[in-house]
N, C-alpha and C positions, 0 to 999 in steps of 0.2 A: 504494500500500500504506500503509495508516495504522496508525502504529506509537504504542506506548510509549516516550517517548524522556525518559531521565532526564539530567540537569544536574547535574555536579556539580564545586561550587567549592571551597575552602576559607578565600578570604580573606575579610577584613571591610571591604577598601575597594573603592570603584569605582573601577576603571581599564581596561584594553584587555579584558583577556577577558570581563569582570564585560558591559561595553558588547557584546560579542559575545554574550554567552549570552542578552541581552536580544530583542537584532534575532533569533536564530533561535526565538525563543520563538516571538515575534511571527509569522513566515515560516509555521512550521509548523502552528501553531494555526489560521491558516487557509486550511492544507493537508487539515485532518482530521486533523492527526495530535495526540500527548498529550502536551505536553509539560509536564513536572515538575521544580522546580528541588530539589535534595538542598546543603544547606550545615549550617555550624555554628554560624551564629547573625550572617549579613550581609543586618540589618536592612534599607538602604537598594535592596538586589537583593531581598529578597523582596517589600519593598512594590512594587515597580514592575511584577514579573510577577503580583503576585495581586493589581495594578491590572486586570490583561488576564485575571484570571481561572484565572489559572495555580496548581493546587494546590502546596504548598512541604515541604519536609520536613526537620525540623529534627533532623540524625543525632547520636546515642550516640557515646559512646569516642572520644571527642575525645583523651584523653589517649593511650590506645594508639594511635591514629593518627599519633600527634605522633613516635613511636620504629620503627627499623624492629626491633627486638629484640621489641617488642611489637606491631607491624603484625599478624602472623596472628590476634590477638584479636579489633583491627579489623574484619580482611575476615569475621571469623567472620560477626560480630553485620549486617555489610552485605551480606554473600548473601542473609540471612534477610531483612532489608527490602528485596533488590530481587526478590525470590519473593516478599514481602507486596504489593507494590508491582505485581506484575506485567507487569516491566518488560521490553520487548524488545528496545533498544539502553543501553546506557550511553555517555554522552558526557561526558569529564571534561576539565577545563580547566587549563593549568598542570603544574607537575612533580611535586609531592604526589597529586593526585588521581589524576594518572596512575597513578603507581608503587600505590597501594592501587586503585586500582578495577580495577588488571590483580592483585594477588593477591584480588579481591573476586569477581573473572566468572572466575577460573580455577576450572573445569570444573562450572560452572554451565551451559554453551552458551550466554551471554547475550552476545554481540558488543560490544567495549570498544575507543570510539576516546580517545586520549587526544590531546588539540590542546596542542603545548608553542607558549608566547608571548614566548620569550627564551632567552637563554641562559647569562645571567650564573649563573644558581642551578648549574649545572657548572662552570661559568669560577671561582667562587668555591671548588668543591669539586670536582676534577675525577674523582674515583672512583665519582660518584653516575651517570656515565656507562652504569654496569655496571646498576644498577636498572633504566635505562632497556632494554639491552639483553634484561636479563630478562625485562622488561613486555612488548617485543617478541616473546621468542620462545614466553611463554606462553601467545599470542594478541591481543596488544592490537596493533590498528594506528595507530601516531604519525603524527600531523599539524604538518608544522611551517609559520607565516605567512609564512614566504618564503623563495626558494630560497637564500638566504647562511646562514640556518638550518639548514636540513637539509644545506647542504653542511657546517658545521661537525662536525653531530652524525658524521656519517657521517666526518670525518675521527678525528672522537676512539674511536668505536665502532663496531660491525659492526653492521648492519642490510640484510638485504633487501629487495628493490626493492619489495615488497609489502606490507611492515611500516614504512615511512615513507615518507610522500609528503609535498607542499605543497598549500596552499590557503591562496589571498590572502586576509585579513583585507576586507571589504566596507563602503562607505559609503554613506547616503541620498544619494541626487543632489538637491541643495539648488537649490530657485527660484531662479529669476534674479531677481537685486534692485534696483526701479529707483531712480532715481538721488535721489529724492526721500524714497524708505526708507533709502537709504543717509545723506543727510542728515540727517534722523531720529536714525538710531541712532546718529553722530559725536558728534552733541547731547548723545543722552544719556549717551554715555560721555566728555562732558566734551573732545573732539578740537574744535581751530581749525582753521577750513578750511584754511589752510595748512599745516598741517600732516600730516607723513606717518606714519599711523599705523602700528606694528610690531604683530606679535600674539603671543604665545605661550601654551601651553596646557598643563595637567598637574598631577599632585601633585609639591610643595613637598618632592622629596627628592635626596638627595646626587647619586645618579645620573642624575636628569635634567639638574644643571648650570647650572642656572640663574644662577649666578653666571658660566658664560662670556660670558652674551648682555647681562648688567648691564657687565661689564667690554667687550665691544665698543661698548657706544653711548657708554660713556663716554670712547672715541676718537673717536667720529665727531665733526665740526668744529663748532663752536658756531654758528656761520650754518648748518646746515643745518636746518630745522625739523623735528626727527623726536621721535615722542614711545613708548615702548613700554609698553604694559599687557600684564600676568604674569598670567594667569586661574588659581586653586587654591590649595589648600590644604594644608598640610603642617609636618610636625614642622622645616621649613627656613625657615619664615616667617623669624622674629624676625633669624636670619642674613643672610640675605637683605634687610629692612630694615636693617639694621646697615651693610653692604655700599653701599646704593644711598646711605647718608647719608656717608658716608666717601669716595665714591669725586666727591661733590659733582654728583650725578644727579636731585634728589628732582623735579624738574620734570620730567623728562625719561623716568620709571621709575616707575611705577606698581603695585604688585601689587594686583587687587582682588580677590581672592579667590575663592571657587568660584562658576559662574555657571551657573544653568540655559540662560540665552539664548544659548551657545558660538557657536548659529549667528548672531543678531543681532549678536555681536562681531567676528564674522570678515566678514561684511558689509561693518562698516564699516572695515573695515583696505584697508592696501594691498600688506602683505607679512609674512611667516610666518616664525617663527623657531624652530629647534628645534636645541640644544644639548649630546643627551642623550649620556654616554658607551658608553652599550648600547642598543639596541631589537632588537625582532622586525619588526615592521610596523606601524609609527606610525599609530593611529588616528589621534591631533592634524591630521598632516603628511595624512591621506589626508580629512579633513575640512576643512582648508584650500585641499586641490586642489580639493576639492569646490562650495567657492567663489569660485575662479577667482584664487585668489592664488599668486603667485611665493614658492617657497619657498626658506631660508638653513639648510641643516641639515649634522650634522656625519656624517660618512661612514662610519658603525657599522648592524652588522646590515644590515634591509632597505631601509633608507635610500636606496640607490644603485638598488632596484629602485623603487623612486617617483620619487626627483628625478634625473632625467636631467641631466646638466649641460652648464650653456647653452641647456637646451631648454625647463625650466619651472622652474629655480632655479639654486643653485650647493651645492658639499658640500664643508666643510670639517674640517680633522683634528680629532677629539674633543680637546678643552682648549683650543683654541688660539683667545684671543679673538680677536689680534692679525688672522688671515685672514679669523673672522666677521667683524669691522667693514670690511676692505677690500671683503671681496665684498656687505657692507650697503651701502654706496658704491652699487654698481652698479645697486642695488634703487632706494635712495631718491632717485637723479640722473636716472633716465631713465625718465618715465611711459611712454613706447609700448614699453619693454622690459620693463616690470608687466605693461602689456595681454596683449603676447606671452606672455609667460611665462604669466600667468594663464588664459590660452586652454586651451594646453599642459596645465595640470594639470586643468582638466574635462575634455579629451578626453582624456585616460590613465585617469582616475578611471571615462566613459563603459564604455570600452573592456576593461579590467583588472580594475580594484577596487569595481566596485558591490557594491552588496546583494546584488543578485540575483545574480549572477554566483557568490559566496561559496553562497549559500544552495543554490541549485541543485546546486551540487558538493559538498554536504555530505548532498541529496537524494539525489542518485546513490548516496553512500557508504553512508547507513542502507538504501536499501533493498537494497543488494546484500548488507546482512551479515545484515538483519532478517529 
């Protein structure tokens, strides 16, 4: 069944959902199906789908969407563009889009999945819980990226088994890389052979932490040769260099900013680090399984549904450098415990969290509503 399927974001940066609404562009487009991205004005997501030919739509009433006092103005004016648009699923990304795209398709008959990517945006405001429940019962069915997600919501609010479910967050299954591209790409990221490269990924903000994984290396022992590059960008920069010069790491800690090549970087690493005090479903963490690296991450959201522990990393408590560097130890002392691990996280990634696997389940979902 080849649908109308509308996209709708509201942020301006590229991060996990932005990356997801991408890949299903991609998926369904050449499914036959329409798919259309609706936002307010994120420039770097619209160029990328009206790369692939994807028409974009840049929505009104930004400010009454910003309020829920004045949301019903909103949904007015967004009924009418998705009857111009004639759109047969809505699919909205996040907690804002949700909460207006479920008063936007109420009692239009246009079927409204709203996919939530976290959970802090309640954790920080815990009444917003009740939006949600309303989005639910006025017909929207939530999607959360992993089941420690939906197990939360579901403790903080009432939802039936049919108005939120899970669906794993999906990665490319990335080439094998031989050992001479791997070579290569150490080169060019400035890595000595002996050395053990760390990796981490993400935007440059408070809640991802990044100052835990600067504060663990700068425990590990001065004879170990270990080096880590911080891939991103963010209002935490200049902190964060501040930090790495103070804590007497500048050799050893690198941030280099945002990279297109994520996947050439993780190549040429030997081990994953991720330090964030909240997630849903770590794209970073499910992109570095994806090339066959041992991951080091802190044991929040769906973290624990990726990294098995002992089996393809280790998961230690949010803040706590002191455990990330011991169990960094364990990564950077013992190559055949890389290998292992690093196996581990392609076959789980095979198995679990592909692409297709995500896509296919979101398949199933629009045509059952459309």
């Amino acid at each position: 069944m080849a649908l109308r399927v509308a996209y709708f974001v509201d942020t301006r940066v590229l991060g996990g959902a932005e990356v997801m609404i991408n890949k299903l562009c991609r998926y369904f487009l050449g499914k036959g199906y329409t798919p259309i991205l609706f936002h307010f004005g994120h420039e770097e997501l619209e160029k990328r789908v009206a790369d692939l030919g994807i028409e974009t739509v840049l929505l009104q009433g930004e400010d009454h969407y910003k309020s829920i006092k004045t949301l019903p103005l909103f949904a007015k004016g967004f009924r009418k563009t998705l009857r111009d648009y004639k759109i047969d699923v809505l699919h909205s990304h996040l907690f804002g889009p949700s909460v207006a795209g479920a008063f936007g398709t109420c009692l239009t008959g246009i079927p409204h999945i709203g996919t939530l990517h976290d959970t802090f945006i309640v954790e920080e405001r815990p009444a917003r819980i009740h939006l949600l429940e309303l989005a639910a019962l006025i017909g929207t069915r939530l999607v959360t990226v992993s089941r420690e997600m939906e197990a939360y919501y579901r403790r903080r609010g009432f939802f039936s088994s049919s108005r939120l479910r899970t669906i794993y967050n999906g990665v490319a299954l990335f080439d094998e890389c031989s050992s001479d591209m791997r070579s290569t790409y150490r080169e060019e990221f400035g890595v000595a052979k002996d050395e053990i490269l760390l990796v981490s990924t993400g935007r440059l903000v408070p809640l991802k932490r990044f100052d835990v994984q600067i504060r663990a290396i700068a425990q590990l022992p001065r004879e170990i040769p270990c080096k880590l590059l911080i891939a991103g960008e963010g209002p935490e920069e200049d902190s964060l260099k501040g930090l790495i010069s103070e804590l007497g790491v500048v050799d050893r800690v690198e941030l280099i900013g945002f990279k297109e090549r994520v996947q050439q970087l993780l190549w040429a690493a030997d081990g994953f680090i991720l330090t964030s005090d909240t997630e849903g479903l770590s794209t970073s963490v499910l992109e570095a399984m994806s090339a066959s690296l041992p991951v080091v991450a802190t044991d929040v959201g769906g973290n624990c549904e990726l990294v098995v522990e002992g089996e393809n990393g280790y998961l230690a408590p949010a803040g706590d450098s002191k455990a990330v560097a011991q169990l960094l130890l364990n990564i950077v002392n013992d190559p055949s415990l890389r290998r292992r691990f690093g196996g581990e996280s392609r076959s789980r990634v095979e198995q679990k969290f592909s692409n297709s696997i995500m896509c296919r389940s979101y398949e199933g979902l629009y045509d059952a509503l459309g």
